[in-house]
N, C-alpha and C positions, 0 to 999 in steps of 0.2 A: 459433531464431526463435519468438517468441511471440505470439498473440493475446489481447489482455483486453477482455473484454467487459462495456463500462461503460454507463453511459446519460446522464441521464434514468435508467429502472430496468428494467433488460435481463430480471429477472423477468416483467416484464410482455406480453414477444414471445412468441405462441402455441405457439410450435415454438424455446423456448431448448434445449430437451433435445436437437432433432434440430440446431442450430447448433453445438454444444457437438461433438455428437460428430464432424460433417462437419469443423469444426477440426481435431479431434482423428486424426480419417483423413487430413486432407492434410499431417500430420505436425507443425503446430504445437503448442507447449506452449500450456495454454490457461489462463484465469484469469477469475473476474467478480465484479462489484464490485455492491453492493447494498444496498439500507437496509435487508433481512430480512424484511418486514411480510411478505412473500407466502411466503414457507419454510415449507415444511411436512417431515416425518420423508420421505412420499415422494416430495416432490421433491428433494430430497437425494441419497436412492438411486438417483433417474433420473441424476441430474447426476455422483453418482459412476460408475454405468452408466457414460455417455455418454464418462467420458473425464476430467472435469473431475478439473483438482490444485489448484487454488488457490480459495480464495474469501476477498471483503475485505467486513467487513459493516462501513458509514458508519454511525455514530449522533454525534452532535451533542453531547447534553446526556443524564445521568440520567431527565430528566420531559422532557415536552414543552412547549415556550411558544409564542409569538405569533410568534414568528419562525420557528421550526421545528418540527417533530413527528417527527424524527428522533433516538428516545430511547430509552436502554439499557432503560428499563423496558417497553416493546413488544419488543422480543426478547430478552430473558434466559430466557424458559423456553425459547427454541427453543435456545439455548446445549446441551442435553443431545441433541438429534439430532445433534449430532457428534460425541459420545464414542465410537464403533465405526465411524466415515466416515475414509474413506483421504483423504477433500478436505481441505486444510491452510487451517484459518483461523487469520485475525488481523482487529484491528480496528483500526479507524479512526476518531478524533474528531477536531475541529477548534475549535481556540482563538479565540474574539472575546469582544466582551464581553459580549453573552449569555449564551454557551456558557461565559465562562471559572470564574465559580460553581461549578460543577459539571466541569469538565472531571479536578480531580482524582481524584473519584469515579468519573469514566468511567475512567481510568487504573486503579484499585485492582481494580477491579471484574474488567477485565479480564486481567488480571495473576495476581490470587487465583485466578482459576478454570485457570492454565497456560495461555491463551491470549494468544502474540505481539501485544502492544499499544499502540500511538503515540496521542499526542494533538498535531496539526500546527497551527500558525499556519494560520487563512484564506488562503486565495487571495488573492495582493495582484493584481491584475491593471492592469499597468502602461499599461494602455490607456484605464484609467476606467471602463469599463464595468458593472464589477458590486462596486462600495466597499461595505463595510459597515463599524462601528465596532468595529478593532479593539481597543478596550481599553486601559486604563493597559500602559504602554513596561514600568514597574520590577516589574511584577506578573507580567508574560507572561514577561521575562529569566528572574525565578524559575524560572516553572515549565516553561521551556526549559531551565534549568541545572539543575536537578533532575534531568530526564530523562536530561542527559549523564551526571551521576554514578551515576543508576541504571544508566543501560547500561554503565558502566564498572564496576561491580558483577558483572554479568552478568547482571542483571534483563532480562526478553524483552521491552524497547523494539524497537518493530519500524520501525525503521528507521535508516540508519547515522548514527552522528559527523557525516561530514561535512553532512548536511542539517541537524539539529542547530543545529552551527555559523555554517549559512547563513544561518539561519532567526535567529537570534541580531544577526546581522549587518545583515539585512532588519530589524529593529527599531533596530539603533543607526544605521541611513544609513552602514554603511561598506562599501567598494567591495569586491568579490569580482570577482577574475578567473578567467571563463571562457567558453568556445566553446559559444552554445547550438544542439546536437545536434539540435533539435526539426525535422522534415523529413526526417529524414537517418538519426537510427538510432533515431526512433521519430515514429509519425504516428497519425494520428485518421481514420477515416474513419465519416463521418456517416453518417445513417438513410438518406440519400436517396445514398449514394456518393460524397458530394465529398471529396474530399483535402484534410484542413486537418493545416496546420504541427504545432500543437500544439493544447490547447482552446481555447482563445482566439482564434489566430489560424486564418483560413478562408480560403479560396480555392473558387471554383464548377469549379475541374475537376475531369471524375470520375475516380477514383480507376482507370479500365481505361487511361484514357490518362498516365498518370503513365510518367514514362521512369527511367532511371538518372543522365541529366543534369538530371536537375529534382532528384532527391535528393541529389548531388552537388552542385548550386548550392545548399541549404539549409546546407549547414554551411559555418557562418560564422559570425561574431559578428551581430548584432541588434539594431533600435533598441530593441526591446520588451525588454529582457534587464535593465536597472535597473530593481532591482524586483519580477523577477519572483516569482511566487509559483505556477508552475507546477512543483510538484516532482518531476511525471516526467520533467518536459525536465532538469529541475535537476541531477536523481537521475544520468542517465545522463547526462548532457552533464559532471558532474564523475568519475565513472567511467570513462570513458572519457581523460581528460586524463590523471589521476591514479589510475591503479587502485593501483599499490603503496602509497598512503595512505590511499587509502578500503578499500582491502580489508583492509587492515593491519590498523587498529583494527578493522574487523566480526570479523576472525578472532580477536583477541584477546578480544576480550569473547564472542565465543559460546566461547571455549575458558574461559572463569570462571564457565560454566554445570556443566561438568563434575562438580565437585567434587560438587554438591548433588546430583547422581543417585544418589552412591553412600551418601546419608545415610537410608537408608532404614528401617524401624521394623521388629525384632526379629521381628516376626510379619509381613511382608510376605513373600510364596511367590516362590520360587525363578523362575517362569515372570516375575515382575513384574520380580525383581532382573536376568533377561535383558535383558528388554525396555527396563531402564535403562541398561542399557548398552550395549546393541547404537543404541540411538538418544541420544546425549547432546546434541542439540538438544532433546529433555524435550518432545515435544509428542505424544507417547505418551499423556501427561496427559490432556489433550482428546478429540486426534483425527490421531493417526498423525505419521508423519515429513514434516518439513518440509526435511530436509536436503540433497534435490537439485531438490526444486521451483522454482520460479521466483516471485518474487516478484510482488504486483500491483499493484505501483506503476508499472511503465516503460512501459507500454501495449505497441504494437507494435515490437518491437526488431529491428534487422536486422545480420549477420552483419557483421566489421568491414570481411572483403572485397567491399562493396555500397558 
């Protein structure tokens, strides 16, 4: 079971260090998600202290514009406080058309430095609530189709095929079947305690009186589900249907990372060419192994027998 601690910007809570590790004591794998402005070298070390394995930094665009200020170039020097952190990062862009200028450059950017890195379709949010423009149809394919073949390369696109795919699909208006999870084997719970389905969707109870049969009545299919663009419900709600196809491909392309570990330059020392090998997820590069970690995309995940 995992906790990910998202926000708004969870950097911003007084005592994240002492949440982190209170997680981390009642045995959850923990994870937090963050736009980086507030990182410093030693809040890192508290965070690794505390417990923390995962971290996801969101940036938007390369510069910052009028729509966002969520931009590679406000944290790329903090990118070197994680070369010697056991915390496993990767990052996180998001495609409109804003952002889409620039989103190839957030991809290279983070790539070139061995850090795990996606660039995702917006948030479609099938409820209207929060639309924004995303972008010419035959532009975004591209550089969705791009990324499939990267990561079937073995390039460290950090997230699987099958959202890819989805994602692809959510552009052309074609049907995708499946049971969204959101409720059930993973849930949100707000600043204030209320139990909401997924982000989007909210409910005002608090999360002490949530039952077994209230998680139980979430899995289901959904009015909200065409369309969606919540891809942690997505993520695990097709994992969970289909893991021998989702897991399939992830296994195959992190096994075509391999090969490159071992191409190492004539003068590299014996202690590096270990540590190539002893981790061929390659993120040794950065900032330690990511190999049994947990991802921070599925938020709160719960055992299959819940």
């Amino acid at each position: 079971m995992r906790i990910a601690l998202v926000g708004g910007e969870p950097l911003m809570h007084p005592n994240i260090v002492e949440l982190v590790r209170y997680c981390r004591e009642l045995g959850f794998a923990t994870s937090l998600t963050t736009n980086g402005f507030l990182l410093t070298r030693k809040l890192i070390e508290e965070l690794e202290d505390a417990g923390l394995q995962v971290m996801q930094i969101s940036v938007d665009r390369m510069t910052p514009s009028a729509i966002t200020k969520k931009s590679f170039k406000t944290i790329l020097p903090k990118l070197d406080y994680f070369r010697d952190s056991k915390i496993s990062l990767h990052i996180t862009g998001v495609i409109c058309a804003d952002t889409l200028p620039e989103s190839q450059g957030v991809l290279e950017t983070g790539l070139s430095r061995g850090i795990p890195t996606e660039v995702r379709l917006v948030h479609a949010d099938p409820l209207q609530r929060f639309r924004v423009d995303r972008g010419q149809r035959e532009e975004l394919e591209r550089f969705i189709d791009s990324m499939v073949e990267r990561k079937r390369r073995g390039e460290k696109i950090h997230t699987s095929e099958a959202i890819l795919n989805y994602q692809r699909s959510l552009l052309r208006g074609e049907h995708v079947e499946w049971t969204c999870m959101a409720g059930y084997k993973l849930f949100f719970v707000s600043a204030q305690g209320k139990f909401w389905i997924c982000s989007m969707v909210h409910t005002d109870k608090h999360i002490m009186d949530v039952t077994l049969d209230d998680l139980y009545a979430n899995y289901r299919k959904k009015s909200c589900q065409k369309g969606c663009g919540v891809y942690c419900a997505v993520s695990a709600s097709l994992l969970v249907e289909k893991p021998a196809k989702v897991l399939g491909k992830e296994i195959v392309a992190r096994a075509k990372r391999i090969p490159s570990m071992f191409r190492l330059s004539p003068d590299t020392d014996k202690a590096a060419q270990s540590a190539a090998i002893t981790n061929p997820d390659g993120t040794h590069e950065m900032n330690g192994s990511t190999k049994s970690s947990p991802s921070a995309d599925n938020g709160v995940t719960l055992r299959k027998s819940v």
